[in-house]
DODO-174917 format. One record per residue: residue number from 1; residue in three letters; x, y, z of N, C-alpha, C in turn. Coordinates in pm, 1 decimal. Example, Ala and Ser with C-alpha at 12.3 -4.5 7.8 and 13.67 -1.06 7.14 Angstrom:
1;Ala;1319.0;-569.0;780.0;1230.0;-450.0;780.0;1320.0;-330.0;780.0
2;Ser;1285.0;-225.0;708.0;1367.0;-106.0;714.0;1290.0;3.0;787.0
***
This chain:
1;Unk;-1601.8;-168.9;-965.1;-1503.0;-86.6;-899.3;-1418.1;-172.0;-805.7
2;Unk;-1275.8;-139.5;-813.0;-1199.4;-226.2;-752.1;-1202.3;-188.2;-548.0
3;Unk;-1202.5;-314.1;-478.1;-1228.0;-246.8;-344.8;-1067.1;-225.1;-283.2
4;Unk;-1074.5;-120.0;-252.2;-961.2;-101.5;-162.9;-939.7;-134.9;-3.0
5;Unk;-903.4;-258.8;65.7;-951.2;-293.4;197.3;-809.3;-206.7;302.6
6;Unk;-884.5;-200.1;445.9;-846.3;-83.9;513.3;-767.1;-228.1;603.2
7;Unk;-657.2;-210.4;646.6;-586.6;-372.0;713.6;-543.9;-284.8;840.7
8;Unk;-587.5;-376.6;952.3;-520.8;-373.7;1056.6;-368.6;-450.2;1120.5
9;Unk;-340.6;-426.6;1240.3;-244.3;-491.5;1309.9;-275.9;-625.1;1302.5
10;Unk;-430.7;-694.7;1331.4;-462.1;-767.4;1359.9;-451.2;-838.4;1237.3
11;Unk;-478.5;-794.2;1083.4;-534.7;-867.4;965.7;-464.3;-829.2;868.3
12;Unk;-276.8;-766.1;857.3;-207.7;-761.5;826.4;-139.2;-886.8;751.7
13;Unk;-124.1;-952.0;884.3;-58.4;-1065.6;765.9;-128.7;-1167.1;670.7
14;Unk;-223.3;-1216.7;744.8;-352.2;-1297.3;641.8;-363.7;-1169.1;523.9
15;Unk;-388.9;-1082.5;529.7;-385.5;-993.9;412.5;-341.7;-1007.9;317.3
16;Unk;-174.8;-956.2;387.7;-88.0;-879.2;280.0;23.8;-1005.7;293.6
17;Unk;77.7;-1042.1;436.9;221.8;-1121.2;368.5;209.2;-1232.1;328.3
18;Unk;56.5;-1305.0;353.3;13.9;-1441.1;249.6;-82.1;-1427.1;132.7
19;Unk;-83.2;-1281.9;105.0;-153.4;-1307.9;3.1;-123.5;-1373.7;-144.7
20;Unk;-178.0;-1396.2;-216.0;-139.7;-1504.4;-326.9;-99.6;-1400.6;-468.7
21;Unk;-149.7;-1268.2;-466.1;-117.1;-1185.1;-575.7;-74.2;-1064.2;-504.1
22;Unk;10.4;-999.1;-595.7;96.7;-887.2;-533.6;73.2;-784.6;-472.4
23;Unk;53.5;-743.4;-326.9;29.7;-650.5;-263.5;71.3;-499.7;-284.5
24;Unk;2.6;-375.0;-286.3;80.4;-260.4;-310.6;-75.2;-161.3;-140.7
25;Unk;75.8;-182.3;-85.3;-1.6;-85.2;92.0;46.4;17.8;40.5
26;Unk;-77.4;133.5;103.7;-32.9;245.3;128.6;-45.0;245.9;249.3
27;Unk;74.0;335.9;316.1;65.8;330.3;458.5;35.3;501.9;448.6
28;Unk;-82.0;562.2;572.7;-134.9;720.6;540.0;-132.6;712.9;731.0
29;Unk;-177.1;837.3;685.9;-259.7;918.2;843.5;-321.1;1028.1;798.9
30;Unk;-426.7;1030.6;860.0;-511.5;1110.4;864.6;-503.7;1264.3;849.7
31;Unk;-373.0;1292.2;948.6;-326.3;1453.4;940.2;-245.3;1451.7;809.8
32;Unk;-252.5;1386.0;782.6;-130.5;1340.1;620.3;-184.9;1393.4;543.3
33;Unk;-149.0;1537.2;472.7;-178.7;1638.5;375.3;-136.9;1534.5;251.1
34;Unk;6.2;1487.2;237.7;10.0;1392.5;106.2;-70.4;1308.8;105.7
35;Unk;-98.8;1205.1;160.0;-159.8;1092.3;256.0;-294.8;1137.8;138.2
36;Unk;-329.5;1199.2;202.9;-473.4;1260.9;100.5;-475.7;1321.8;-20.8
37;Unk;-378.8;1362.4;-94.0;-369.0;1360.8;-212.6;-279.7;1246.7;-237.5
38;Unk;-230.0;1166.7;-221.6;-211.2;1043.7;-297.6;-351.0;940.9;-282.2
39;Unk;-439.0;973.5;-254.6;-565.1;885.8;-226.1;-632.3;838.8;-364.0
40;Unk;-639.6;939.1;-413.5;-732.4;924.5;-518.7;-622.3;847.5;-667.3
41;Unk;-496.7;876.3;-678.8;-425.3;770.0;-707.7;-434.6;647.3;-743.4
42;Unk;-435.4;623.9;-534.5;-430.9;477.1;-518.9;-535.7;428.0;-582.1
43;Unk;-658.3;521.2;-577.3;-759.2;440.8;-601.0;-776.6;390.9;-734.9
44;Unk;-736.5;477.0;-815.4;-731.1;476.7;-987.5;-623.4;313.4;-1016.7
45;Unk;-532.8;355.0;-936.4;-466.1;217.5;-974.1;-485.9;57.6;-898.7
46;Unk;-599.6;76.5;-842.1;-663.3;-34.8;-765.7;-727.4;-63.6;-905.4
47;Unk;-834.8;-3.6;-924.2;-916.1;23.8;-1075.8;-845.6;-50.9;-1201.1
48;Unk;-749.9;21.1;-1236.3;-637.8;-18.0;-1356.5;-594.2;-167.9;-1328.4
49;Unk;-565.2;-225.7;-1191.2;-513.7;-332.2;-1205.1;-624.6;-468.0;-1167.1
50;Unk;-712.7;-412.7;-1099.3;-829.2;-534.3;-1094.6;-778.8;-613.4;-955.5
51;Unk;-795.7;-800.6;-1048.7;-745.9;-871.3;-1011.2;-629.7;-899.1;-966.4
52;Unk;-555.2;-836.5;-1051.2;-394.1;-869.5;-1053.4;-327.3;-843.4;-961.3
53;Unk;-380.4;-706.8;-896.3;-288.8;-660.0;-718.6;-406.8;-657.3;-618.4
54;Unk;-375.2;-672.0;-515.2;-437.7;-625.5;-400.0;-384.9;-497.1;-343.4
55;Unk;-483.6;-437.4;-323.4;-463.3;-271.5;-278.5;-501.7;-278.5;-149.6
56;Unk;-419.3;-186.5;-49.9;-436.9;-176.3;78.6;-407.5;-54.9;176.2
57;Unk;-477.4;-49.4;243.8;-414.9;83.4;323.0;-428.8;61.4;465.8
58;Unk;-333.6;81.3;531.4;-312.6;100.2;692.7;-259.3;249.9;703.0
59;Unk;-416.3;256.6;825.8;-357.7;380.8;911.5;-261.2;327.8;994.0
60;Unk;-169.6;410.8;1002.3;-25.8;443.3;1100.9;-34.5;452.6;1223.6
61;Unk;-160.7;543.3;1270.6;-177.0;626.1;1404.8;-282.5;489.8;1449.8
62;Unk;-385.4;433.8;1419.0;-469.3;314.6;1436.4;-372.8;158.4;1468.7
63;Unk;-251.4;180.2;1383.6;-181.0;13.1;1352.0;-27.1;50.4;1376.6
64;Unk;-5.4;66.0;1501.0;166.4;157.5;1483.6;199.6;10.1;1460.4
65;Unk;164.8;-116.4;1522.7;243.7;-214.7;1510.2;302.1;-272.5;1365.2
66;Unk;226.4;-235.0;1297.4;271.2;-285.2;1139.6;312.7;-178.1;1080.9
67;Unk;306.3;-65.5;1088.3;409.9;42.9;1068.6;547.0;19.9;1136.9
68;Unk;572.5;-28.6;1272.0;711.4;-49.2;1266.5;761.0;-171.8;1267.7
69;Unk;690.0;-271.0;1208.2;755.5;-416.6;1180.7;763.0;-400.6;1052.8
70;Unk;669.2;-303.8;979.0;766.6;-258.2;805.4;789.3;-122.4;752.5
71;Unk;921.6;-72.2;913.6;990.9;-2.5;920.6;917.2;128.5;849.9
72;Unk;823.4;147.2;869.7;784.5;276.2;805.0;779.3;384.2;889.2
73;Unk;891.5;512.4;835.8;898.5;629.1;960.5;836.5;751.5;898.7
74;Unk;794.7;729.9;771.0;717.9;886.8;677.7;607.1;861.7;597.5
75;Unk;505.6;928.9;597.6;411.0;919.6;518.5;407.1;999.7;416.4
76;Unk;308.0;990.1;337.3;280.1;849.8;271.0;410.3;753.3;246.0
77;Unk;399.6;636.3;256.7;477.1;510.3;205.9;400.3;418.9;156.0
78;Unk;457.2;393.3;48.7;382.9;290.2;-84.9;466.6;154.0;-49.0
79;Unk;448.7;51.9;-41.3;521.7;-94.2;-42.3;437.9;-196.4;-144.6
80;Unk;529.1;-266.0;-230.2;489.6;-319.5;-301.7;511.2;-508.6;-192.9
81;Unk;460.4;-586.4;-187.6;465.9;-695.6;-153.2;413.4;-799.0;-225.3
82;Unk;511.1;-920.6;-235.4;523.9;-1015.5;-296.5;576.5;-1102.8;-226.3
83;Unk;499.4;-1214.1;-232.0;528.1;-1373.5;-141.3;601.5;-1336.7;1.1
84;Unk;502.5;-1230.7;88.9;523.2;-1212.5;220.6;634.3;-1130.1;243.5
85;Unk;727.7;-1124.8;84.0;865.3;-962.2;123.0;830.7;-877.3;42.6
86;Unk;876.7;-756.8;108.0;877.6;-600.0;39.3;1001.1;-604.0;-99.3
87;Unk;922.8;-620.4;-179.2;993.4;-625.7;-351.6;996.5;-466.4;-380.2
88;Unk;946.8;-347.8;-310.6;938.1;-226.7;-426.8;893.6;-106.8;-254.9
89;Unk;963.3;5.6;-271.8;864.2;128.5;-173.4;896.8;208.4;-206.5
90;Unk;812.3;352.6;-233.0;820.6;455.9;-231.8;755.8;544.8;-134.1
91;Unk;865.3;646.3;-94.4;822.8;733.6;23.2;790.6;871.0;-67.4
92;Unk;654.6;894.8;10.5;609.6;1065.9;-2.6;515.2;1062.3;-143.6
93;Unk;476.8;1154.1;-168.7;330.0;1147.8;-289.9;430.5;1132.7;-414.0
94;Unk;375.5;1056.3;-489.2;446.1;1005.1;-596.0;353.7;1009.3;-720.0
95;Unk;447.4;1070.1;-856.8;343.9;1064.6;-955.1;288.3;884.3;-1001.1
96;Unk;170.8;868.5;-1062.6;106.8;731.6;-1108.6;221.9;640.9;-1159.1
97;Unk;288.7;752.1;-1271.3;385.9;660.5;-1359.3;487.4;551.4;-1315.3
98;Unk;509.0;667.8;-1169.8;655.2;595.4;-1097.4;607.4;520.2;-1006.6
99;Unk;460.2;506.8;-989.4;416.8;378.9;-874.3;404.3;247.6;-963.1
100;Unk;358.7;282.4;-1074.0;341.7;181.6;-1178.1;461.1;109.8;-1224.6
101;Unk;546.7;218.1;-1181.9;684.3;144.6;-1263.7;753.5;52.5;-1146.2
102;Unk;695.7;88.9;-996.3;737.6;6.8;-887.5;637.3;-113.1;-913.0
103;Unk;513.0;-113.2;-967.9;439.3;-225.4;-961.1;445.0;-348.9;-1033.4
104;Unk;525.1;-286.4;-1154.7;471.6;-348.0;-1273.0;573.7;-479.1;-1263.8
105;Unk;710.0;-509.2;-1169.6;808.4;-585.7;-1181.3;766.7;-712.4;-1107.8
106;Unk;627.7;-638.5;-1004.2;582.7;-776.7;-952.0;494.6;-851.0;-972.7
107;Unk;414.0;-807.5;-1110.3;323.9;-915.7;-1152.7;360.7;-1011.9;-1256.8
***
C-alpha cells in the first residue's frame, strides 16, 4: 500500500520542493466536508501510481505557512509539483479522471 505522508511547515520543502519525483499535495482541513470526500481518492491514486509520485497532504489550519507561500485560499486544493514549481492545481473535489489528467503531464 502506497504511504501517503502528512508534511508540515517545517518538512515542506525537503519533501515536496526537492523532491526527485513528482509531487501531487493535497492541501485539506479538517472542517473540510470536500477535504473528506476527496480523501479516499487521493488515496486510490497514491496506490495507482506507486513509485512514480509522491503523495502528500498538509493541513491548512496546522501549516498556514505553506498554505500561503503556495497561495492556497480554498479547500480542497490539489498541486501537482515538479522540480520545486507548481506544474498543475485543481481547486475543490475533483473527479479521479481530471486529477489524473493534471498528473499525468508530469511524469
Amino acid at each position: 500500500m502506497a504511504k501517503i505522508l502528512d508534511v508540515t511547515d517545517a518538512t515542506f520543502e525537503a519533501s515536496v520542493l526537492k523532491s526527485d519525483v513528482p509531487v501531487l499535495v493535497d492541501f485539506w482541513a479538517e472542517w473540510c466536508a470536500p477535504c473528506r470526500q476527496l480523501a479516499p481518492t487521493v488515496k486510490e491514486l497514491a496506490e495507482e501510481y506507486g513509485e512514480k509520485l509522491r503523495v502528500v497532504k498538509v493541513d491548512v489550519d496546522a501549516n498556514p505557512g505553506t498554505a500561503a507561500k503556495m497561495q492556497v485560499r480554498a479547500m480542497p486544493t490539489l498541486l501537482v509539483i515538479k522540480g520545486g514549481a507548481v506544474v498543475g492545481a485543481l481547486v475543490g473535489r475533483q473527479p479521479k479522471d481530471k486529477i489524473k489528467a493534471l498528473i499525468n503531464p508530469a511524469l
